[in-house]
N, C-alpha and C positions, 0 to 999 in steps of 0.2 A: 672212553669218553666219560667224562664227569655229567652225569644227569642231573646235577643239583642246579637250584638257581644261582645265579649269576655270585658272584661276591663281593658287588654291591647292594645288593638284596638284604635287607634288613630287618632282624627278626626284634618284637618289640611287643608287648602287653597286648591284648585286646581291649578296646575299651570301652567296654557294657554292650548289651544287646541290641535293635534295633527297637525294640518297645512298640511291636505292631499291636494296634489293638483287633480284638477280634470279634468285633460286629455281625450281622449276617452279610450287609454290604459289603464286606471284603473276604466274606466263603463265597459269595456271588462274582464277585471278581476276580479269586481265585479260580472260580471256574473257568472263565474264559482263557488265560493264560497257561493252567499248572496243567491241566486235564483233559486239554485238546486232541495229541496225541494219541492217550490211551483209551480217549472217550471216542475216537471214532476206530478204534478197533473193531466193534463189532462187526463194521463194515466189509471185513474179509477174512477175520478171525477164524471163526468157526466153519465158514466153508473151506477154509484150506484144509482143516483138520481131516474133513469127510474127503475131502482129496481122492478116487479111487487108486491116483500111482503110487499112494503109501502103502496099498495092499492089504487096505484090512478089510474085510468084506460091512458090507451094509446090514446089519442088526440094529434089534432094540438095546442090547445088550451094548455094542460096542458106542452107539450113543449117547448112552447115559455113561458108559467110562470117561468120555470125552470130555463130556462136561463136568466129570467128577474131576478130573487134571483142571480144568479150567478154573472150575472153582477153588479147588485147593492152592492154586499157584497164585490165582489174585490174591488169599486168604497170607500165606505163606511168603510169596515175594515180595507183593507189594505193602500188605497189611502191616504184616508182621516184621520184617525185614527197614522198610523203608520209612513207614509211618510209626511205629512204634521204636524201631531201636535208632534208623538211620538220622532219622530229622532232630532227632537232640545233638546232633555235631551242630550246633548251631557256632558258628565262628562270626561274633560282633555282628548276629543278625543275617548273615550270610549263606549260602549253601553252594553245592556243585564242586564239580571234582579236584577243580584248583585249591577254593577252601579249604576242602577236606585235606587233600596235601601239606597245604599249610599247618592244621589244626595237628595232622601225624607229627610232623614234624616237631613242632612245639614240643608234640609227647614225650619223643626220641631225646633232645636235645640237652647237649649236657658234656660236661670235659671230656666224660668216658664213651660218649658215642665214637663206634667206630666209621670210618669214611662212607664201606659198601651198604649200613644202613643207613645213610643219609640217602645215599645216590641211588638204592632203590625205592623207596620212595619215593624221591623226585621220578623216576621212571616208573613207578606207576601212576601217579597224576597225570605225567606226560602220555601215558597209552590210553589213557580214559580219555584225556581231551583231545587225543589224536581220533579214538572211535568216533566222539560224538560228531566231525565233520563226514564221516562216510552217513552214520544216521542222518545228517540234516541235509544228504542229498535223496537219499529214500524219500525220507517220512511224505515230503511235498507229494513226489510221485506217484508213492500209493495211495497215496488219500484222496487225492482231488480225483483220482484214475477210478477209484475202485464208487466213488460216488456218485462220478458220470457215468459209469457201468449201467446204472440203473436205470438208465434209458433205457436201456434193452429187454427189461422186463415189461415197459411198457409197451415198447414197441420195435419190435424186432430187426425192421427196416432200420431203426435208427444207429446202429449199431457204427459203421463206417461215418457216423457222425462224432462217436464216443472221443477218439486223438485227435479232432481239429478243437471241438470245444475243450480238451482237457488243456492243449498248448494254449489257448489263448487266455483261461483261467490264469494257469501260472503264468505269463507272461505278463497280466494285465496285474497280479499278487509282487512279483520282481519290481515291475515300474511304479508301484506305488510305495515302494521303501521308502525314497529318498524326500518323502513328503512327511513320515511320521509314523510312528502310530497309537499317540494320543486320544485322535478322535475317532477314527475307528475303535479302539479299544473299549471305550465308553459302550458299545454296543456286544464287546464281546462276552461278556459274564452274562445278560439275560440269555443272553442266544444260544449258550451252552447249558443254560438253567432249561428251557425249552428243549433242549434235543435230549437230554436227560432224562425228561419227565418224559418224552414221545417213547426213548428207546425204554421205559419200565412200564409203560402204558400198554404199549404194541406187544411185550415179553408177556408181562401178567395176563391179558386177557387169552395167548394161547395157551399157557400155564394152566388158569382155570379149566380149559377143556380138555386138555391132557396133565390133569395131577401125577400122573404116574414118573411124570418124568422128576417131582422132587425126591427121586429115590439115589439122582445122584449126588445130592447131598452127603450121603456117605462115603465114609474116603477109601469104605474096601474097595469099590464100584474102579477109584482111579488103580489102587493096588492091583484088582483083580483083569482090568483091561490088560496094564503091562506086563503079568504074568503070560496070561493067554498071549500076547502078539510079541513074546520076548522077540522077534525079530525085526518087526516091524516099529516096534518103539521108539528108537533114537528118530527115525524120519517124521515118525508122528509129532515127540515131543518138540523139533523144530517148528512145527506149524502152530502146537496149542502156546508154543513163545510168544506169537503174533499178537494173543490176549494179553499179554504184561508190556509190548512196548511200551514206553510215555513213562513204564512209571517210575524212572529215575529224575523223571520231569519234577518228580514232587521233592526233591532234596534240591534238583539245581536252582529253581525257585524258588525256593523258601526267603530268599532275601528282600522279593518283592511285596509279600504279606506275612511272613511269619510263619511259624511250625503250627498255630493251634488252629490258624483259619482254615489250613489246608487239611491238617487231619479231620475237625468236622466236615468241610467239603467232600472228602473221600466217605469218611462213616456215614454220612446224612445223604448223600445226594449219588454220588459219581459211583461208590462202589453197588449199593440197592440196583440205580439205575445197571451197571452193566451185568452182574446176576439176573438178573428179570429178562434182561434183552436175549443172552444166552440161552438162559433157557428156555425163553421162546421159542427162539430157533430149533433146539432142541426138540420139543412140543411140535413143532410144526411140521420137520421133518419125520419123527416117529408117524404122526398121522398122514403124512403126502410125502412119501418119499423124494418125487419127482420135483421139490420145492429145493431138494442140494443145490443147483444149478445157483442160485442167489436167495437161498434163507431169509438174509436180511430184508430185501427188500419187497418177498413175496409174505413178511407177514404183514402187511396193509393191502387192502382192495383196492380196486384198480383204480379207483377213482383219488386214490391217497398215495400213489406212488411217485408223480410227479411231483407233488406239493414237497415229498419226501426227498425228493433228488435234489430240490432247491435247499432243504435245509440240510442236508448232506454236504452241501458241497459250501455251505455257508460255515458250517463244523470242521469241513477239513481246511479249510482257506485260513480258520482260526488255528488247526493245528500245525498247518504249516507255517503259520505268521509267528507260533513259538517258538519252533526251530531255528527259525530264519533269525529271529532277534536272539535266540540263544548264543547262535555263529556270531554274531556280531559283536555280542556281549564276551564272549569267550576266545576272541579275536583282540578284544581289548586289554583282555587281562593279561593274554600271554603277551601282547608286545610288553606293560609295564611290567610283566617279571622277568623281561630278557629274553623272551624266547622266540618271539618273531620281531623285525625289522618296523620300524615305525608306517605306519599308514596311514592315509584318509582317515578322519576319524569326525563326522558330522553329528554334534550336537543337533536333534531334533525338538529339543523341549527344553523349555527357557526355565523348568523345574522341576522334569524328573529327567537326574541325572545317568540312570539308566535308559534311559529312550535315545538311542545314536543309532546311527545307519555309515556300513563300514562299505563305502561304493567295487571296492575291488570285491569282497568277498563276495557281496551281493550279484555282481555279472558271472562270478566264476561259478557260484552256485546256480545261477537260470542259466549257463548254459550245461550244467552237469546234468540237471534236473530236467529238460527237454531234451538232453538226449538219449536218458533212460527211457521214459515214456515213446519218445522214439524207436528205441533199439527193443522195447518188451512187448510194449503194446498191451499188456493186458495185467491187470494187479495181481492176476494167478502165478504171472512169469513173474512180475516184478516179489514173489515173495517169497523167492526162492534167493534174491539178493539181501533180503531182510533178514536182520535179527542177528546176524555173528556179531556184529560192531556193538549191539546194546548189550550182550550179554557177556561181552570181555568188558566194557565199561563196566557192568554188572559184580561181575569177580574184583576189579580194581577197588571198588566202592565198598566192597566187601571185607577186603583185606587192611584199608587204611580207615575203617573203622573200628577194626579189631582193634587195631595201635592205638589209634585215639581212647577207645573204653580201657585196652589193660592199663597206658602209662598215663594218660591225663589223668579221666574220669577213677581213677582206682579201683574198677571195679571187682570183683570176686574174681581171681582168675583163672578157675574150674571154669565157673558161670561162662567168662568170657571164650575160652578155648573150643566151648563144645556149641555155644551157640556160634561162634563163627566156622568152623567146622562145617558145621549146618547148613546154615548158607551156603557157606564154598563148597559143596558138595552138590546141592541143588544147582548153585551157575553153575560148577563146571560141567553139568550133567546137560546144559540148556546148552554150553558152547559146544561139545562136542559133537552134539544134535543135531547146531546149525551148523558144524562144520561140514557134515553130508551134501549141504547145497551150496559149498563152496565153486565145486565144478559148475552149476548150475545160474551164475550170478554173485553167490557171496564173496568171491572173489574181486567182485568191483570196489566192497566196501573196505575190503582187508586192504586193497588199493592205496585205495583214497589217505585211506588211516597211515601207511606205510610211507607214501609221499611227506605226510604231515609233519610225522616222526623225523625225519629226515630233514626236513626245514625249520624244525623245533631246535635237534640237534645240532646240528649244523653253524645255525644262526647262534644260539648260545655256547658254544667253543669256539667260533672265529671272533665273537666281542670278546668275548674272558680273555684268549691269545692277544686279542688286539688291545687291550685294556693294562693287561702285560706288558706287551713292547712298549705304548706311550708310557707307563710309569717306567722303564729302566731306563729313556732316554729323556725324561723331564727332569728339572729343577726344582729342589726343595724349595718351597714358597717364603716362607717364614725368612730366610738368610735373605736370598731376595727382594724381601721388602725390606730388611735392613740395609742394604743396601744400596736402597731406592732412597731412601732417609738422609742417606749421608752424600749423593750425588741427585738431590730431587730433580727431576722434569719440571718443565711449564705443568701446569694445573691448567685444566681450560671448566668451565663452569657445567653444569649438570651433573648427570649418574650415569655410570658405564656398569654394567652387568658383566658379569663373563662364565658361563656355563663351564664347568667342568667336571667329571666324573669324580676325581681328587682334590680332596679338599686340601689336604698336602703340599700339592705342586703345582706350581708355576702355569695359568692358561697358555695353551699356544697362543690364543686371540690375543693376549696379553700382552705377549713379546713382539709380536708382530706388528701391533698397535705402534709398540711403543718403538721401534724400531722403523717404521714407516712414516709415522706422525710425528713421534716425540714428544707427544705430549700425554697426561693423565687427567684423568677427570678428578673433581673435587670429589665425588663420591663412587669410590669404585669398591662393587661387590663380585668376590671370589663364593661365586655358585655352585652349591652341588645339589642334585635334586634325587634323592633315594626315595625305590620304593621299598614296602615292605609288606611283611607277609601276612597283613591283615587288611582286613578289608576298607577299615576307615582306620585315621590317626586322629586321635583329639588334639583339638587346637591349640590347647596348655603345651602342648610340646611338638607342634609342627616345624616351629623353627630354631634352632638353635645357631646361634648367633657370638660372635668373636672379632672383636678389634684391635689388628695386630697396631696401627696407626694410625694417630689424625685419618679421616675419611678412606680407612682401607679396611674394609671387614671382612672377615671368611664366613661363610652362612650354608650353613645345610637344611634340607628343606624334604620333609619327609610328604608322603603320601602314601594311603594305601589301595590296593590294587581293585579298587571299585572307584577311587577319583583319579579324577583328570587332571594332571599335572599343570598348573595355571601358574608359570612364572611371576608374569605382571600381579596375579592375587598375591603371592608370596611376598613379592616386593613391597605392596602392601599392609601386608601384616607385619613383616618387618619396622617399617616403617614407626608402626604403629605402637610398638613392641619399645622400641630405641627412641622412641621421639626423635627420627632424623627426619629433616626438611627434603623430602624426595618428591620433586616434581614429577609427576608421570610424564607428561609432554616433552621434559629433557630428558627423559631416562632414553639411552643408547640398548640394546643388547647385542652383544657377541659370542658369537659360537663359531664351532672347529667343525669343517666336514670332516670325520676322520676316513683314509681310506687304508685299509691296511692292507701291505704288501704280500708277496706268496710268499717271501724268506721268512717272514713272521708270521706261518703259523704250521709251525712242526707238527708233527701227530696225524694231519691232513690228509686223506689220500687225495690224488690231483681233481678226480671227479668234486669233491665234497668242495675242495678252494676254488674251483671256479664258479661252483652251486654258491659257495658264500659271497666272490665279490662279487656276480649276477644278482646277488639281495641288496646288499651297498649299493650298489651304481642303482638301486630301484628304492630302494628306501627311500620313506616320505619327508619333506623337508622339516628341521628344528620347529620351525617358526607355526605350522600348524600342528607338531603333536604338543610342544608346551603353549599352546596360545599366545603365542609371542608378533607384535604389531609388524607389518610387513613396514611400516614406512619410519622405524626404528629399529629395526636389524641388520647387525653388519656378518655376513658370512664366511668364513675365511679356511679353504683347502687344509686340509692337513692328511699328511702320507706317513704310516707308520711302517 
């Protein structure tokens, strides 16, 4: 199977950064969005650690190692790893795993590349963005779960209350996609700033009473724990994972404020705030052992624990609203690089063009997501499902940075070998960790990711095959129109569009047209709309443009894989571009359903070609993924 993008996919310059500026009002808004995630970790982090079926017994000793992991790993994965090296893959302002894909490639790319490192590459971007769907059914689960939990510390009765309010939370989070989230958002950077400051607030003040605990500051304390429990380690380090989820959040993001807002938001606020809160707990359990049971939320008094539940669950609503718009966003991209089937795709915001809401993904994910909390019932169980799927995105992220720094960036390539090394030594040491709780749940998310994989694939070799056949059994264009020249049709007045993949050859809509009708429009445009493998195309060379004829053009029409392919705007600019007299109100568009047969597509096993024409026959219509007017579009069959 060819893992590469499609081969109409178009590799083409970046064109300058995204020029965020970086105010405190957008480290505050970064808050809300980049650090939801990892910012409500603490909420079950550190109790998993102390876990008694890890088997390490209860000391002062083996708590302060704990927190020496914890420390060192946010210090090391997140710090060091993500905020310092990972977030300069900055690709035209952009980030997250596709990006990065992209930006490898670029690296790679060159007469003397050979095929298997192209195509693995494309297979690593493709297993990273296949994880990130297993995490965006978690992340919802445990957080909103693990933050209702805290009823139960207030009141123990309330506990068979914990799964109705947690399903109606997420339930009531799902039903409000499809409104936006615009204006909710505007509320999410303070609210993140507040829970921030509560969890360094609530950490420091047990800190102070238990100083003894900044002893795990030092990194023999992490050394020396995994020494002593060399057996118990791998099961532990899967739990002290649970402290770094989110924070690949800080690369996939970076498009929506930039690499510097975000690193002060981490240095200044997010990382202070979660060291404090840790070690709270920490502190709090040395002195009260019997406070394991929920650390978190027994370091407030009683009278602060409710108040605490409401902003917990205010925090996880915000971390799961990241996720959720991440799938959405990451949904988008793969249909325009080829790899999933066109879909719903609802513009929420009249001007950020990242705010969509993807209606299938969204139902598929509330019902994954209620049936986990369903089937766990409790964020102890559910964290046993967590963590394999971040930390092979983890390794993924790891590896096609390396590419990027030795062939882009030219960096030292000592430097680069041993610091990636580094890392890939730490993931793999995180994966193999969580792979212990595969049996246990992780196995849901390897799932998910596995299915993905499958529908990524799948969908991108039955187009490529089918994109095949229509070019071996189509007409060169150019002879065709000469040909039209010398026997012309009636002309009938307006503009006719005609979509097609080849600029080359001959539209089906075309012949069909003209074969049924008989006749030609005064202004008839041979469409082709590529994307490419950057995030934005600048507008100097969006269109390129050719007139084989009096009123016959061939026109290709690029975009890149953060815009929305808008026909009608294309035409547009064209327009604009050519000084041709293009009415919108007469422009016509035609397009080919294509359906391609099971003789065309060799290579196939029979599961996989009825997997792909199950995608076809469901695939979303032309007319809503290029913005194309319903009461101007002619649609017309085609079977390859």
């Amino acid at each position: 199977m060819n893992a590469s993008a499609p081969a109409s996919t178009a590799q083409i310059p970046a064109q300058g950064g995204a020029g965020h500026p970086a105010g405190p009002g957008l480290m505050i808004a970064a808050l809300g969005v980049v650090f939801g995630d990892i910012g409500t970790s603490p909420l079950y982090a550190f109790k998993e650690t102390m876990n008694p079926e890890h088997g390490v017994p209860f000391t002062p000793d083996s708590v302060l190692g704990l927190l020496s992991l914890i420390f060192w790993g946010l210090m090391f994965v997140v710090t060091l790893k993500y905020v310092v090296f990972v977030l300069r893959a900055d690709h035209d302002g952009e980030g997250g795993i596709l990006a990065l894909q992209a930006l490898a490639r670029s690296a790679v790319a060159g007469p003397k590349t050979k095929p298997w490192v192209w195509n693995a590459i494309g297979l690593l971007g493709l297993v990273g963005a296949a994880m990130f769907y297993g995490d965006s059914l978690i992340t919802p689960a445990i957080s909103v779960l693990s933050a209702v939990e805290g009823l139960e510390v207030q009141a123990p009765v309330l506990q068979r209350a914990v799964i109705p309010i947690t399903v109606v939370i997420l339930i009531a989070l799902f039903m409000v996609q499809k409104k936006g989230t615009g204006v909710v958002g505007k509320i999410f950077g303070p609210v993140m700033l507040l829970w921030f400051l509560v969890l360094a607030a609530a950490g420091l003040w047990q800190v102070v009473q238990q100083p003894q605990v900044l002893a795990a500051l030092d990194p023999r304390r992490a050394l020396g724990f995994l020494i002593e429990h060399r057996a118990q380690s791998l099961a532990v380090l899967g739990a002290v994972f649970l402290a770094f989820t989110g924070g690949e959040a800080l690369y996939a993001d970076m498009g929506h404020f930039g690499a510097r807002p975000i690193r002060l938001a981490w240095i200044f606020i997010a990382l202070p705030g979660l060291v404090l809160n840790y070690f709270g707990q920490g502190a709090l359990v040395l002195a009260n052992p019997a406070a394991i049971d929920n650390p978190f939320f027994r370091l407030f008094p009683s009278w602060g624990v409710l108040p605490m539940v409401v902003l917990a669950a205010m925090a996880t609503v915000i971390a799961s609203q990241a996720v959720i718009s991440g799938a959405f966003s990451l949904t988008a991209h793969a249909m325009r690089m080829g790899y999933l089937p066109r879909m719903r795709v609802v513009q929420t915001s009249g001007s950020a063009i990242g705010q969509i809401y993807v209606p299938a993904v969204n139902w598929l994910l509330m019902v994954g997501v209620l049936l986990l909390v369903l089937g766990f019932r409790s964020s102890g169980a559910l964290s046993a499902a967590y963590g394999i799927a971040v930390s092979i995105t983890m390794v993924t992220t790891t590896l096609l940075a390396g590419i990027v720094a030795w062939g882009l960036w030219k960096w030292n390539k000592v430097a680069v070998v041993v610091a990636v090394a580094a890392f890939a030594v730490v993931d793999l040491t995180f994966v193999i960790a969580n792979s212990l709780k595969v049996a246990d749940g992780g196995w849901l998310t390897l799932a998910v990711a596995a299915v993905v994989m499958v529908l990524f694939t799948t969908w991108a070799k039955g187009r490529r095959l089918g994109l095949e056949a229509a070019a071996a059994e189509s007409l060169p264009l150019r002879p065709f129109i000469e040909s039209l020249a010398r026997h012309m049709p009636h002309r009938v007045s307006g503009t006719a569009v005609f979509l097609n993949p080849d600029a080359t050859a001959v539209p089906h809509a075309l012949l069909h047209n003209l074969k049924h009708n008989q006749v030609l429009h005064d202004q008839v445009i041979v469409l082709r709309v590529l994307p490419c493998d950057t995030p934005r195309v600048d507008a100097r060379i969006r269109i390129e443009a050719e007139q084989l004829m009096e009123g016959i053009w061939v026109v290709t029409a690029r975009h890149g894989f953060m815009e929305r392919p808008d026909v009608p705007e294309f035409i547009r600019i064209l327009a604009y571009q050519k000084t041709l007299a293009i009415d919108s109100m007469k422009t016509s568009y035609f397009v080919s359903r294509a359906s391609v047969g099971e003789e065309n597509l060799p290579g196939m096993n029979p599961v996989r070609r009825v997997l792909f024409g199950w995608l076809q026959r469901n695939a979303g219509r032309a007319s809503d993924y290029f913005e194309l007017p319903d009461n101007r579009l002619v649609e017309m069959g085609q079977r390859t």
